[in-house]
KOLNUNU-630820 format. One record per residue (C-alpha): x, y, z. Coordinates in steps of 0.25 Angstrom, whole numbers, plus 2048, in hexadecimal, padded with zeros to 3 digits. Layout:
# residues N
XYZ/...
# end
This chain:
# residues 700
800800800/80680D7FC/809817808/800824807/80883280A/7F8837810/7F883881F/7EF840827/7F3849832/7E985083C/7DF851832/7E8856827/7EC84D819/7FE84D818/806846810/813840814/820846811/82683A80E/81D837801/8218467FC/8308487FF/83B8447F7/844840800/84883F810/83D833813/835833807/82C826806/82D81E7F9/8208227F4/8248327F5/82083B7EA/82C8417ED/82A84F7EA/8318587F2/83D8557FF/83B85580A/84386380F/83B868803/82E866808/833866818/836877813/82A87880C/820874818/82787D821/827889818/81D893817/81C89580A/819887806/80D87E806/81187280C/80D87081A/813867824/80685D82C/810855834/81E853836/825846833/82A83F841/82B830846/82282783D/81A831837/81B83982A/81D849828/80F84D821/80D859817/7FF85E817/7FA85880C/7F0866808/7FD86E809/8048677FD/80786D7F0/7FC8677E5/8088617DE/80B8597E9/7FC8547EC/7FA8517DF/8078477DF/8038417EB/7F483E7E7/7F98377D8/80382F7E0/7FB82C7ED/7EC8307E9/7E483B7F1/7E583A7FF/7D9833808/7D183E810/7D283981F/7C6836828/7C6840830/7C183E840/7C084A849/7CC84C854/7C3847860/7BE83A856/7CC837853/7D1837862/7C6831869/7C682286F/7BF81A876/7C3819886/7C480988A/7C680D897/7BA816899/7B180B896/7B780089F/7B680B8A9/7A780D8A8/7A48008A4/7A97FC8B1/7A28078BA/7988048C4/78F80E8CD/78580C8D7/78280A8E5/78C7FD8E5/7908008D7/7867F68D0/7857FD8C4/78E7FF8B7/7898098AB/7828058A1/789802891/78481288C/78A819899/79880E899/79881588A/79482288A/79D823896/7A881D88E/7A6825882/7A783388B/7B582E891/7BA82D884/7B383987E/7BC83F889/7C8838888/7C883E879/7C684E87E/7D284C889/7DB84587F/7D5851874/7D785B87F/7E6858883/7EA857875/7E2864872/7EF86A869/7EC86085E/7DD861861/7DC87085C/7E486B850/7DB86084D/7D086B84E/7D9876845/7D6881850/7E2889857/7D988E863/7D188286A/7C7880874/7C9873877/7BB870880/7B4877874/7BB87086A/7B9863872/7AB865876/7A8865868/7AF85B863/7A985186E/79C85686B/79F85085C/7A584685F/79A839860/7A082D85C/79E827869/79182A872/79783587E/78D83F885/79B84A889/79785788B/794860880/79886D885/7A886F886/7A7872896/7A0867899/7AB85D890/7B6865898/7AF8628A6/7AD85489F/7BC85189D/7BF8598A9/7B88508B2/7BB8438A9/7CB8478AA/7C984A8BB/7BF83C8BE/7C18318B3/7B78298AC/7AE82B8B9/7AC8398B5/7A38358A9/79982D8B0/78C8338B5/78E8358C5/78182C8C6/7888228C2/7948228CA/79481F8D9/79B82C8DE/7948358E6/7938448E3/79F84A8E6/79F8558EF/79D8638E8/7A386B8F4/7AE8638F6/7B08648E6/7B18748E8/7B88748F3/7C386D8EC/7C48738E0/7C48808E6/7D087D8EF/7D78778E4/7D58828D9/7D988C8E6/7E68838E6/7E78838D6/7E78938D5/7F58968CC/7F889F8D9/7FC8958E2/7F289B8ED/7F88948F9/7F288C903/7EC89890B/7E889E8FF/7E08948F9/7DA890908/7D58A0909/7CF89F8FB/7C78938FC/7C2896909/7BC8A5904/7B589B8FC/7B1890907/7AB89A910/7A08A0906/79C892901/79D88C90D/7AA88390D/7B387F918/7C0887917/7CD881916/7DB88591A/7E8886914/7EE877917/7E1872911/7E4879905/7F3874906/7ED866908/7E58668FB/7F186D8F4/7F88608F6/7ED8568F4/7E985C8E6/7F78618E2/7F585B8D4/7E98658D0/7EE8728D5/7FC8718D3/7FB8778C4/7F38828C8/7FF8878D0/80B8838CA/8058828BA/8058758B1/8138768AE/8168728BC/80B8698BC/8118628B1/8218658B6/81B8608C4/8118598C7/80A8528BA/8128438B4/8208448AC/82783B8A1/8328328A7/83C83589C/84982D899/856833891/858831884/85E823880/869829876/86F837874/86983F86A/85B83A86B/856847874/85B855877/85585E87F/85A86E881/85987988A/85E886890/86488889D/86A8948A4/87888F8A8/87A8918B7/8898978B5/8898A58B6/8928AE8AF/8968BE8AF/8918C88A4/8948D78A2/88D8E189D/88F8F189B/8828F88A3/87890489E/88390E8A5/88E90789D/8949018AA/8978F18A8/88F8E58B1/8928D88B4/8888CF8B6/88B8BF8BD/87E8B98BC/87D8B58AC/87C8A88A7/87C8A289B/871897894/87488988E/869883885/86F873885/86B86887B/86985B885/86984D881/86384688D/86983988A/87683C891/87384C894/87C84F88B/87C85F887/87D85B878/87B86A872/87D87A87C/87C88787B/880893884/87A8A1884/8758AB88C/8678A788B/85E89C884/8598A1877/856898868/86389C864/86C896870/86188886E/866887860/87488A867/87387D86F/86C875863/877879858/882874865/87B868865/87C864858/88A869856/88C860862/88685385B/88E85584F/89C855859/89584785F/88F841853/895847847/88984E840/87E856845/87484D84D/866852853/85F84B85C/85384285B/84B84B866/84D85986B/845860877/84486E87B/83B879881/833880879/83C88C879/83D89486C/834889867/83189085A/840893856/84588785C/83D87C857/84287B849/85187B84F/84C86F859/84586884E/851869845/85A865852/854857854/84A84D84E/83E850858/83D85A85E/83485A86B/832868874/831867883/82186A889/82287788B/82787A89A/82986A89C/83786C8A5/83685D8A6/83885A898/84586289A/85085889D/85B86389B/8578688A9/85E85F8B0/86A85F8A8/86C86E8A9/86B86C8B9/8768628B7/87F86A8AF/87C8768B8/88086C8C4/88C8668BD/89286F8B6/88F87E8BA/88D87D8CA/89D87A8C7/89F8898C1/8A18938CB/89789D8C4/88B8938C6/8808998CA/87788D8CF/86C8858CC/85F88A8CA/8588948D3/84D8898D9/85887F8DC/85B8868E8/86788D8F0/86C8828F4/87287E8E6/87688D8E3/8848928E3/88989D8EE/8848AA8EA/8908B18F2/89A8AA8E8/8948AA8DD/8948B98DD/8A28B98E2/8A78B28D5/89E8BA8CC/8AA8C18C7/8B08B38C3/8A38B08BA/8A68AD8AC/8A38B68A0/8978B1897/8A28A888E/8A88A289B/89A89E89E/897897891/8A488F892/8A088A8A0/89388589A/89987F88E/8A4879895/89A87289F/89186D892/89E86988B/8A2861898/89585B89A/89485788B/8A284F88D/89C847898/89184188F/89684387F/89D83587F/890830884/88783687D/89083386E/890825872/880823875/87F82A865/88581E85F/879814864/87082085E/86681A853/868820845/859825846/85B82D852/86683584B/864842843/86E84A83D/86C85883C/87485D82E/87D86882F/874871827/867870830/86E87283C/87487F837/867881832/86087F83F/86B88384A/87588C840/87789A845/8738A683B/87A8B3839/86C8BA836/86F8C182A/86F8B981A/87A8B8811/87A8B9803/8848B07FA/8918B77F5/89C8B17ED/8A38AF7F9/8978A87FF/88E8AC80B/8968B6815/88D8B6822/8958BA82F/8938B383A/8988B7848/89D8C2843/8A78BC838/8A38BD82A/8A68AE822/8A28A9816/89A89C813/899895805/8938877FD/8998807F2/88A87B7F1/8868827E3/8798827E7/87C88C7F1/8828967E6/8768937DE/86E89B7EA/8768A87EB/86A8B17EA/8658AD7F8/8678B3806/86E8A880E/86D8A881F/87889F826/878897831/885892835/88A88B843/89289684C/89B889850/89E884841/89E88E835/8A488682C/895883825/88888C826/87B889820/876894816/866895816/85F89E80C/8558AA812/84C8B480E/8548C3810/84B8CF812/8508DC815/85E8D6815/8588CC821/8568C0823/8478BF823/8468AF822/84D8A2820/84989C813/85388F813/84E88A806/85E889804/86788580D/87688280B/88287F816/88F888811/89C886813/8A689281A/8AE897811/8BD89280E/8C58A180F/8D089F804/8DF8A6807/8E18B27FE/8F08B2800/8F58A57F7/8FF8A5805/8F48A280D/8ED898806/8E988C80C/8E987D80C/8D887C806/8DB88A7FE/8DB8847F2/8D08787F5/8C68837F9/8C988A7EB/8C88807E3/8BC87B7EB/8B588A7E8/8BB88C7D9/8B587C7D5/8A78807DB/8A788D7D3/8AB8857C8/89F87B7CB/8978877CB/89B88C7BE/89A87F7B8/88C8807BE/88888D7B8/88F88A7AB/88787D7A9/87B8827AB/87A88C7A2/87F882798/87687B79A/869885799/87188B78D/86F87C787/86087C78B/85E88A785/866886778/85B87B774/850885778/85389076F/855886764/845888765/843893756/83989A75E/84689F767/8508A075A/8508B075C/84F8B176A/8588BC770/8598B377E/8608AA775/86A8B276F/86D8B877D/8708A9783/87D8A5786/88389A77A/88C89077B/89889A779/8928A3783/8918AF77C/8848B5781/88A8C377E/88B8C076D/87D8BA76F/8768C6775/87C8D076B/87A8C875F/86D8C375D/86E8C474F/86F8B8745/87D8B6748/8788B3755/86E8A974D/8798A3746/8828A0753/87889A75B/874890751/88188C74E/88288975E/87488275C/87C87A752/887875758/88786875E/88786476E/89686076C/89A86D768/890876770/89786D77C/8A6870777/8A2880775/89D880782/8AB87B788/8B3884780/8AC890786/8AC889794/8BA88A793/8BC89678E/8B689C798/8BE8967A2/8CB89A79C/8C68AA799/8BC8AA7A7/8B28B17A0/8A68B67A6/89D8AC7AA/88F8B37A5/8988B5797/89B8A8796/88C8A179C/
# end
């Protein structure tokens, strides 16, 4: 049976990349019209048509949206694969509901009465049954509401309204749920709070009517103990009791209020410490374990370096001031299989640029322990400078996967930054301590520290603390750390090339460069060098603006990326053409101070001239060949175009001024010559122009 490139997604008609690319992992029925990083750039520009409807990952296939595709392509794929099937569609709620087993096992097995006698009969055990899942599709609706709204197409969603009215719809199966969207919140409220028992009729259950007072009372005290002011005990004994005495209660004190703080900790702990705590706290974590090999899992972080270092600076007045209390910021790249700090930066304060820092250090770093760039199989990271950063991440590793936002467990770093803190920096004498909340019995002497003050390092004596620490604690675990790589399966490895990893992590000097004979002159750090290509293409580009991105460690290459100039600035990076350029060899201009590659570099440049040359020179040949044959055609015998046109002798000059019969007569006599001796004509002037060097638009 042949494979079909139709899939469906959320409602949506794709087709899978692999029957439409050329290459990469193109499936052997593949139409094959377009690569892969052809149509990849298309779907992410926004000039184009072609919309991305899922990206490809673990055993399933990247889809375009069908809709978005060119005609063209539609039309290939419906003489090769026939018209897609429209799909069934079910409504969101249809699609997720199930039946619950346990719910009628529950009721089927409930008894009431005065010595629980009686059981409910087959149209309650099922309505009853029916309603519990009714329920167990709007929690599992509710709690996924993201994808919800984008089942529904809206941006803003009332989620009960929108429920409501689904349940309302939805009657495959015989339920009697409110119809209102208060009562199906109190509904799923209550169902949520009490279980199956909740749904069935108090007439038919054996509880006796619960106390309304003491209801009150309680829920009272609680939301008192709740309030997001942390009222304390006192406070919520005086407040509930200006309630008791006008209704009648009996007032409570403040160890009653303590007591039932304690008892129902879990219920009004959010309310004065937030969800995060809750979560951070109080509710269940994942038991995670290290990764099994290196490279499988990065994580990266800031942290303000507990060394502190002097700085001076000249005052409004003009008078200089030494502050001792700065200190400096790493962002290190962990690999949690043996904490190893695989990839640092150093700044004075977290920001994209210094993350990218760290990222283009770790990378630099795989390439000193593997050979090649590698990324990892997994990266993590908060969601700072989410939007500028993501791409970089994405590019960094094969999945990338963000932290939950203000998740410090998912933070593994942590404890690594309070180890090096306690290993290494507590050993300088300009440590300034842990963290305020440790405590001051972990703090250094104040008195001493602010004796040695003056003995402080500058700023760059800082940084060489911190990255002699790093560089110490990398030695421990590198050997380690190469060895486990080996045992690494092939699928699990990913090499980044050197051009996306200039791409992604290269530094910009933020200005364009156009191409010069001499090559691209951008200056960078102040020093003004020179980047060239022996790649023809690259010349055959000379009319764009160029942008490069280069590595501030290793300037022998840079990556040259085309973009749009306006105003003499950068106004966007188009990257339709990308090319990696070599710095340029500098030749000796004294013949004394020639050098031992002098001469290979020169030849090097004078045969890629040449190659040019020879380029340029065919090509005309060749169009002049093309052109001979068409203006053999009688209706273009007098054409002036075809006097003007270079002949095989290349004298475009006696053509222009001569377009008399004479000029007749000489073109048909080179019409008649024969291939042979248009092709020994053709050499002789080849040569002569090499031996006189005329000029090459006199001679083309």
């Amino acid at each position: 049976m042949r494979r079909t490139p139709y899939e469906y997604y959320e409602n949506k008609l794709g087709v899978k990349l692999s029957f439409l690319i050329s290459d990469r992992n193109a499936v052997d029925e593949s139409l094959k019209l377009i690569s892969y990083n052809a149509l990849h750039k298309r779907t992410k520009s926004a000039t184009c048509t072609e919309k991305q409807l899922r990206r490809a990952s673990l055993n399933f296939d990247g889809l375009v949206l069908y809709s978005s595709l060119s005609q063209e392509f539609k039309d290939r794929l419906n003489l090769r694969f026939g018209e897609p099937q429209k799909e069934v569609k079910r409504s969101w709620f249809a699609a997720n509901y199930s039946s619950d087993r346990a719910a009628f096992d529950f009721y089927a097995a409930h008894r009431y009465g005065d010595n629980n006698e009686k059981k409910l009969s087959t149209t309650f055990i099922e309505r009853y049954t029916y309603n519990a899942s009714v329920l167990n599709t709007v929690i599992k609706i509710k709690t996924n509401r993201k994808a919800y709204a984008k089942a529904l197409g809206v941006a803003n969603l009332n989620i009960w309204e929108s429920l409501s009215k689904d349940v309302n719809a939805f009657r495959d199966v015989d339920h009697n749920l409110p119809n209102t969207p208060g009562g199906l919140r109190r509904k799923v409220n209550a169902y949520q709070n009490e279980g199956y028992i909740s749904l069935v009729s108090k007439k038919l259950t054996n509880n006796n009517a619960a106390k309304v007072k003491e209801d009150e009372q309680l829920a009272l005290l609680d939301e008192l103990l709740a309030k997001h002011t942390n009222l304390d005990n006192m406070q919520v004994a005086s407040l509930y009791n200006t309630v008791s005495e006008r209704i009648g209660w009996k007032t409570i004190t403040a160890q009653t209020v303590a007591n039932r703080k304690e008892e129902n900790n879990l219920v009004v702990f959010a309310g004065r410490n937030g969800a995060n705590a809750l979560s951070n706290k109080v509710l269940m974590q994942n038991k995670r374990m290290k990764p099994s090999a290196p490279m499988l899992y990065w994580t990266l972080d800031g942290w303000d370096a507990e060394l502190l270092y002097q700085k001076s600076t000249t005052n409004k007045s003009g008078y200089a001031v030494t502050t001792y209390t700065n200190r400096l910021t790493m962002v290190v790249v962990l690999d949690p299989f043996n904490k190893y700090p695989v990839g640092y930066a150093i700044g004075t304060h977290e920001n994209p640029q210094l993350i990218k820092e760290a990222l283009r250090n770790a990378m630099q770093h795989t390439q000193e322990l593997f050979g090649n760039f590698y990324r990892p199989y997994q990266l993590q990271s908060d969601h700072y400078g989410k939007g500028n950063l993501t791409p970089i991440y994405e590019a960094c590793s094969t999945h990338y996967t963000p932290a939950k936002v203000k998740n410090a467990k998912s933070k593994v770093i942590e404890p690594w930054f309070n180890r090096f803190n306690k290993e290494y920096c507590q050993m300088f004498d300009n440590w300034s301590g842990h963290n305020v909340s440790s405590g001051s019995a972990n703090q250094p002497n104040d008195e001493m520290l602010n004796k040695l003050r003056h003995q402080f390092p500058d700023e760059a004596g800082c940084r060489r603390q911190l990255e002699a620490a790093l560089e110490q604690d990398r030695a421990k675990k590198s050997e380690d750390y190469v060895n486990q790589w080996q045992a690494v399966a092939q699928e699990m490895r990913s090499q980044m090339s050197f051009e996306t990893y200039l791409n992604f992590l290269g530094d910009t000097t933020g200005y364009s460069n156009k191409l010069m004979p001499e090559g691209l002159t951008p200056t960078i750090n102040g020093a003004k060098l020179c980047f060239d290509s022996f790649d023809m293409e690259f010349r055959k580009q000379s009319h764009l603006d160029w942008m490069i991105k280069y590595d501030p460690a290793d300037l022998s290459k840079v990556l040259a990326v085309n973009v749009e100039v306006k105003g003499g600035k950068i106004k966007q990076e188009i990257g339709t053409y990308q090319f990696i350029l070599q710095q340029k060899y500098v030749q000796s201009m004294a013949l004394a101070d020639r050098q031992q590659d002098d001469a290979k570099q020169l030849e090097q440049v004078k045969q890629f001239n040449s190659d040019v040359m020879q380029y340029i020179t065919d090509t005309r040949s060749k169009n002049y060949d093309i052109l001979d044959d068409l203006f053999q055609k009688p209706a273009l015998q007098d054409t002036l175009a075809k006097l003007i046109l270079v002949d095989s002798h290349g004298q475009h000059k006696n053509q222009r001024n001569q377009v008399s019969g004479r000029s007749r007569e000489l073109i048909e006599v080179e019409h008649n010559k024969t291939q042979e001796e248009k092709q020994q004509s053709w050499n002789q002037n080849q040569a002569a122009y090499h031996k006189n060097k005329v000029n090459l638009n006199d001679y083309l």
